[in-house]
Structure formats: C-alpha cells, structure tokens
C-alpha positions in Angstrom: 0.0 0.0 0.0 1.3 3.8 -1.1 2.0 6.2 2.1 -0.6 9.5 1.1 2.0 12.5 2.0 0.5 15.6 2.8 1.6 19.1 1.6 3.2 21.6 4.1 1.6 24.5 2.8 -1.5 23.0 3.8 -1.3 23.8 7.2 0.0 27.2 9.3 2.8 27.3 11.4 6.8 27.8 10.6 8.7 24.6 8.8 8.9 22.8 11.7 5.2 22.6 13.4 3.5 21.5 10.2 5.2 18.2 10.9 3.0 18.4 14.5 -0.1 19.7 12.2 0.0 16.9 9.8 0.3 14.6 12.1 -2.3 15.7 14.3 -4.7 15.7 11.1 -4.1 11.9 10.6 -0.9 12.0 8.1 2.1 9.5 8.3 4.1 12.0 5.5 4.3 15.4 4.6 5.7 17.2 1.5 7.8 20.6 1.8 10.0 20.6 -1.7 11.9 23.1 -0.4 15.2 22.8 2.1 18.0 25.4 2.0 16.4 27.6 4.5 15.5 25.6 7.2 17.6 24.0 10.4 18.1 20.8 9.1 19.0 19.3 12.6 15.8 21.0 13.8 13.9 19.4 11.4 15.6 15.8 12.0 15.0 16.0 15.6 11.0 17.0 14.9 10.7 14.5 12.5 12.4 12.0 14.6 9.9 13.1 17.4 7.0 12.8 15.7 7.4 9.6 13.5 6.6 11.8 10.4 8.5 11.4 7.2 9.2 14.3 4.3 8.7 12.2 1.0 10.7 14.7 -1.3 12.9 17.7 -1.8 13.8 19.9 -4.7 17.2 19.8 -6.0 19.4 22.9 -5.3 22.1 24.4 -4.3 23.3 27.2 -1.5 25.0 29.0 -4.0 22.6 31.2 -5.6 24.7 30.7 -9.0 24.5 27.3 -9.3 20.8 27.7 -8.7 20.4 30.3 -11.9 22.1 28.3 -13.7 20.1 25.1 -13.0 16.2 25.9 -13.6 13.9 26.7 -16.4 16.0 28.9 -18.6 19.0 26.7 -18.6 19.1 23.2 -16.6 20.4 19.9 -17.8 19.2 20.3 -20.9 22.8 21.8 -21.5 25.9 20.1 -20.8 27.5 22.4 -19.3 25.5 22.6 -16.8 26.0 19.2 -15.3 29.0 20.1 -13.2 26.7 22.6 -11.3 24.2 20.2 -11.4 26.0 17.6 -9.3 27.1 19.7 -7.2 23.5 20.5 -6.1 22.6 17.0 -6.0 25.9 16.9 -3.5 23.8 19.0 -1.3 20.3 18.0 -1.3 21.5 14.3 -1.2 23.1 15.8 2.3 20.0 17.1 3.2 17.8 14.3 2.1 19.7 12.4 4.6 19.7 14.5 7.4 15.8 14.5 7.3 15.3 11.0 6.1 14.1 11.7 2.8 13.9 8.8 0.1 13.2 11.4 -2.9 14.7 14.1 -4.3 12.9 15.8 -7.1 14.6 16.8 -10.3 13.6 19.1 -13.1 15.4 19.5 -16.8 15.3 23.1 -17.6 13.4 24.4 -20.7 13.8 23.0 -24.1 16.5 24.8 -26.5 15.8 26.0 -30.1 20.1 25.9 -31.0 20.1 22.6 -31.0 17.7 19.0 -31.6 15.5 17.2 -28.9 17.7 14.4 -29.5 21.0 16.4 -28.2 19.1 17.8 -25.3 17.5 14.2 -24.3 21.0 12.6 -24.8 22.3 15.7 -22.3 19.6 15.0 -19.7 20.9 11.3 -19.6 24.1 11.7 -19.0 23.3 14.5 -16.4 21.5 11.6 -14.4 23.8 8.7 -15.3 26.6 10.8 -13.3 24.2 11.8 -10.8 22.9 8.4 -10.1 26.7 7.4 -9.2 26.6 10.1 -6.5 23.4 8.8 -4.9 24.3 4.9 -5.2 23.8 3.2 -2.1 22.3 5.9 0.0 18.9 5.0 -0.3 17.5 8.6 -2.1 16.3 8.1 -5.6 16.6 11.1 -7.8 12.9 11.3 -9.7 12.7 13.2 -12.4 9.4 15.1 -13.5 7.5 15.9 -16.6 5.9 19.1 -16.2 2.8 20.8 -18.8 3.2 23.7 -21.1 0.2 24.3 -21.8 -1.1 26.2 -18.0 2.1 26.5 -15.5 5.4 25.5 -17.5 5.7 27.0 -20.7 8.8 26.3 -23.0 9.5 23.4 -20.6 11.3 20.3 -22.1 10.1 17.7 -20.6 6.5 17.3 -21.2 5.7 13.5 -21.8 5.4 10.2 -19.8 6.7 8.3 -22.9 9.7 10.6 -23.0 10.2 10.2 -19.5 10.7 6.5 -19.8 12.8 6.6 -22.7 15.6 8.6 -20.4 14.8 6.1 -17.1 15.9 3.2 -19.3 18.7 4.6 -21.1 20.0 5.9 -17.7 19.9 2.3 -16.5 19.9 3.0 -12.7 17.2 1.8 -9.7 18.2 4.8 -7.7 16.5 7.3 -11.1 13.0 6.7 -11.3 10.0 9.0 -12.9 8.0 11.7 -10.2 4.5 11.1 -12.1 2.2 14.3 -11.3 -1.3 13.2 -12.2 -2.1 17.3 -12.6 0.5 17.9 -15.3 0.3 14.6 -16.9 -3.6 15.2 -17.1 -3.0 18.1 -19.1 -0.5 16.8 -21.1 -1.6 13.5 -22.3 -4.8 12.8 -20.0 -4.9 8.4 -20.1 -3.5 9.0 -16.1 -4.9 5.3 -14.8 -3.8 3.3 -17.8 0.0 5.5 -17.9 0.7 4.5 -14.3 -0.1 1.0 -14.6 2.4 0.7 -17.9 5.3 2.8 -16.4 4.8 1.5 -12.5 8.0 0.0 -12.7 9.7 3.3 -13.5 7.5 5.9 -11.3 9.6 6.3 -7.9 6.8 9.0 -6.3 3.5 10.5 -7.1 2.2 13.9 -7.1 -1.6 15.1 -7.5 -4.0 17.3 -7.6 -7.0 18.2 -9.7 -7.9 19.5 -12.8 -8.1 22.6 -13.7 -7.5 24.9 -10.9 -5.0 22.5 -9.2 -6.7 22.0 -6.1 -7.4 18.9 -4.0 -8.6 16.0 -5.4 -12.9 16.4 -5.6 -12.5 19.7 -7.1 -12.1 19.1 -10.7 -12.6 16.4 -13.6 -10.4 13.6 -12.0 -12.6 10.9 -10.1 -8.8 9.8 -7.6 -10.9 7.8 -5.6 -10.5 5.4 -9.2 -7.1 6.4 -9.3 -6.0 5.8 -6.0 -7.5 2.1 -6.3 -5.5 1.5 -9.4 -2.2 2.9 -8.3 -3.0 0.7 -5.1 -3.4 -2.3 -7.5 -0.3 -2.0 -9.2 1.5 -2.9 -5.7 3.3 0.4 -5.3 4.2 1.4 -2.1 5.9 4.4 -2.0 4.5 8.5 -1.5 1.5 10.0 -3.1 1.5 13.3 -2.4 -1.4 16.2 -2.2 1.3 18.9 -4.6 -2.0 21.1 -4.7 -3.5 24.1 -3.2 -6.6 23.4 -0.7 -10.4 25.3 -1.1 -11.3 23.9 2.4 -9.9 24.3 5.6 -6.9 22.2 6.8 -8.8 20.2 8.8 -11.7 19.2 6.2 -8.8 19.0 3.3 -7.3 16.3 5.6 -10.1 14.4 6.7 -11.4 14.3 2.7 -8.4 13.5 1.4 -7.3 10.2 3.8 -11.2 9.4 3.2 -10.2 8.5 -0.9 -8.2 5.5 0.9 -11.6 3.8 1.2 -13.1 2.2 -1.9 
C-alpha cells in the first residue's frame, strides 16, 4: 500500500510545526519541496519526534549561482551545466539524509531552439547517469518530473510520460525513477490510470491534484478515488503526495483527502 503524504503548505505554522499539524490531522508523511532555509537538525529532531516522514525535496544548491544556472532557462538540458548540477545533488543528497528523505525531485530546464531534442534528451541522460553514481547506495532516488506547457510551465522540455521513460531506461539505474504528477500529466496527455499501470516499474513518487485549478482532489474532472484504487493495484508502495493548493480548511482537506483510501 502507497503512504498518502500531505503538503506543508496546507497547514500554518513555521517549517517545523506542520510536521506536529500533519500529524495531528491523521498524516504519516508530509511534503515541503523546499530545504536550503531551514535548520536541518531541527527538522531531523522534529521528525524524529514525531514519527513523520518528508517524502521529497527539490534539487538545489546554496550558491545562488548554481541555482540560476540550474532551472527553467538553462538546466540539464545543456551540458555544461551538469558540473553545477552535481554539485547541487551533492547538497540536497546531504540534506535528504539529514531529514530522512527517500526522494529528491529533479527538473530538466526548458527546451533549446540551438540545438535538436535528440542532443538535449542525450544531455539530460548523462546529467542523471553521473548523478545516479553520486546517490548509489544511500537510499534517495533522484525522480525526475515531466511538467505541462500548456497552463504552469511553458517552454518546458520535458512534457511526456513516454519521453520520460525513454531517459529512465537509457540511464539504466534503480536509484532514477519518474516523479509522475497526475495534474500535469492530465494536461498533457490525460490516459493518467492506464499510464501509471504501464510505467509503474519506472515511477519512484507521485504527485496530484485536480484539474483545472489545481486544487485537491474532488475539485475538478479527476474521479482519484478510481485512481487511487488502481495505483494501489499495481502494488506500489511508495508516496502519493497532495502537490495542490486546498479550497477547504486544513482540517476538512485532511479528513477528505485520507477518506479517498476507502473504496
């Protein structure tokens, strides 16, 4: 059975006492993407008080350079790029460590019009193929995630499940799996149940929300309660996570949201 991981923003507080929110609200997980301005041995010590577990964190860097040079307008969508690059994964992997973390999420960077897709695909491959050698062995997976054009992410490169497999296999490595957002990919390519079940084997966590608006799950056209059930059936068992905003409070957005569970 999957782990549903709530999202920080979900609940008020600083950093650190939406861990005690979430879990008072009936979550095992929570989400916060971002790390580089917390406490990170505040943070360990919380979630080692409170049993909870963050299920992902963004890639980046405490260099504000390395940063620029890593998201939409450039990314590893250019090779040189990719020294920055692990040098960022260098840092979160830290940090995924220090607060337990399993997943760190990684974006491409916006697609190029100086070159082909095929040179920027073969660039984002062996971006991951050296990053995957960084995290061997430490238990973090590096996911990488499609992302829509058409509403939040214009210009994007990435945009496609099918593309998104393509680079898992040619990477080659358990520890580089797909972060499958049911939002974007709705957008994108819409088929969400019958995509999961096909590319299980490469999808290493799970974001959602609804569509449009982006909200929680009973909101928009998605019936999740159906998805849920056939994520469930494919036998995965890591993080589904609520990346969405909420239109109720934080305690009716919980108690709706762990109710999908039952079908």
């Amino acid at each position: 059975m999957f782990t549903l991981s709530t999202n920080g923003g979900w609940y008020d507080g600083d950093y650190y006492q939406k861990y005690y929110e979430a879990k008072k609200y009936g979550f095992k997980a929570l989400e916060i993407l971002g790390w580089k301005n917390i406490d990170l041995d505040r943070a360990r010590a919380v979630i080692d008080e409170t049993g909870m577990q963050q299920s992902c964190i963004l890639f980046s860097s405490q260099n504000p350079e390395i940063d620029k040079i890593l998201y939409m307008a450039r990314g590893i969508v250019w090779s040189d790029t990719h020294d920055a690059f692990l040098r960022s994964i260098e840092e979160t992997l830290a940090a995924a460590l220090k607060l337990k973390c399993p997943n760190i999420c990684v974006t491409t960077g916006n697609e190029r019009s100086d070159v082909s897709r095929y040179v920027q695909h073969t660039n984002i491959v062996t971006a991951l193929r050296r990053a995957a050698e960084l995290v061997k062995g430490s238990g973090v997976k590096l996911v990488l995630e499609p992302l829509n054009v058409l509403v939040n992410h214009k210009g994007y490169y990435l945009v496609n499940t099918s593309e998104a497999a393509d680079i898992i296999d040619e990477v080659s490595s358990p520890d580089v799996r797909i972060l499958y957002d049911v939002y974007h990919q709705q957008i994108s390519e819409g088929n969400v149940i019958d995509t999961i079940k096909n590319n299980i084997s490469r999808i290493g966590h799970i974001h959602v929300g609804d569509v449009p608006g982006r909200n929680q799950p009973g909101t928009g056209e998605l019936n999740y309660r159906n998805i849920f059930k056939a994520i469930d059936e494919t036998g995965y068992d890591g993080f589904v996570t609520f990346e969405c905003g909420r239109t109720v409070s934080a305690e009716q957005v919980s108690r709706d949201m762990l109710e999908l569970l039952n079908w």
